[in-house]
N, C-alpha and C positions, 0 to 999 in steps of 0.2 A: 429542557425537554421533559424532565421526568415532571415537572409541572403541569406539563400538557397533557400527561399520561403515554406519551410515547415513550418506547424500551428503547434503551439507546443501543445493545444490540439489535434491535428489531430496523432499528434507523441505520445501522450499518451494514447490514444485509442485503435488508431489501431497497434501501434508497442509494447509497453510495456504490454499493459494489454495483446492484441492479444498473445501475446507472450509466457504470463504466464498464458492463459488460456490452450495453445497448454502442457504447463507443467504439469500443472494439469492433463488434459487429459493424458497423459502418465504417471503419479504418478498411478494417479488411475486405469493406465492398467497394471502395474507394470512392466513397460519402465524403469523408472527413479526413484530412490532412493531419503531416505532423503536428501544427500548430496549434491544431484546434485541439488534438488530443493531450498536449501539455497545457491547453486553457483547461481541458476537464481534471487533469490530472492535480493540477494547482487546486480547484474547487475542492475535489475532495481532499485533499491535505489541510483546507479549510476545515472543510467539516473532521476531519479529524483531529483536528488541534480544540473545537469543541467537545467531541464526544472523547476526547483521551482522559482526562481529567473521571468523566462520569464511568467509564469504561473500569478505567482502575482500581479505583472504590468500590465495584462493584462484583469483578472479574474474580473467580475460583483462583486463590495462589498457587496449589499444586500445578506440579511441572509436569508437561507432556513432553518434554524432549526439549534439546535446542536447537535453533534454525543459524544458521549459517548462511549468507545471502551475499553474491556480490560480484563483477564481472573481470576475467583476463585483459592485460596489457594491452592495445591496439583494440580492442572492441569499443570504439564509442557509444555504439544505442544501448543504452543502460537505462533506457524509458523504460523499459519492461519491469530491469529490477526496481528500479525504483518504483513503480505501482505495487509490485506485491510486496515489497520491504513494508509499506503503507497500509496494503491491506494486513500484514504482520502486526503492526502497531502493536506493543506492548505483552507480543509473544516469541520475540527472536532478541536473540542474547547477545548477537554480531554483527552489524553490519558491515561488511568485509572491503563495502566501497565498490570504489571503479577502479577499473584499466591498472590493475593490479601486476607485478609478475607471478605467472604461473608458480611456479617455484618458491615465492615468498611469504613468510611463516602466516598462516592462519590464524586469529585471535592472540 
């Protein structure tokens, strides 16, 4: 991409996140099904596995905090977390997982 002259934050921004925010919005107008939103959600995990690499090399090392991400026992729909663990990429320290016990130790 940087070949192209596109900023690969600029391409996660505005094309990936853009992208999967216009999904949402149609999720929740009832456009687009689960299905369709784990086809998008894959896509961008695509394109994330491209821009990680450029991402990284390029990315300020200073720490702004650590994220902590990840759903209670019994909760199946972990599609959520798992988009923003995604949109996290390469800024969260833990991914805590799924259907975890309440009660069981963090990190």
């Amino acid at each position: 991409m940087p070949d192209r002259g596109w900023d690969a934050n600029t391409v996660l921004n505005n094309a990936l996140v853009e992208g999967m925010k216009f999904v949402g919005d149609d999720f929740r107008d009832g456009i687009l099904f689960v299905p369709e939103v784990l086809q998008a959600a894959n896509a961008m995990k695509g394109g994330m596995a491209l821009l990680r690499p450029i991402l990284a090399a390029s990315e300020n090392k200073t720490s702004t905090g650590k994220v902590v991400i990840g759903t209670v026992k019994g909760d199946i729909h972990d599609i959520g977390k798992n988009l923003v663990a995604v949109m996290l990429e390469g800024r969260r320290d833990c991914d805590y997982g799924g259907r975890r016990a309440a009660k069981s130790r963090i990190c």
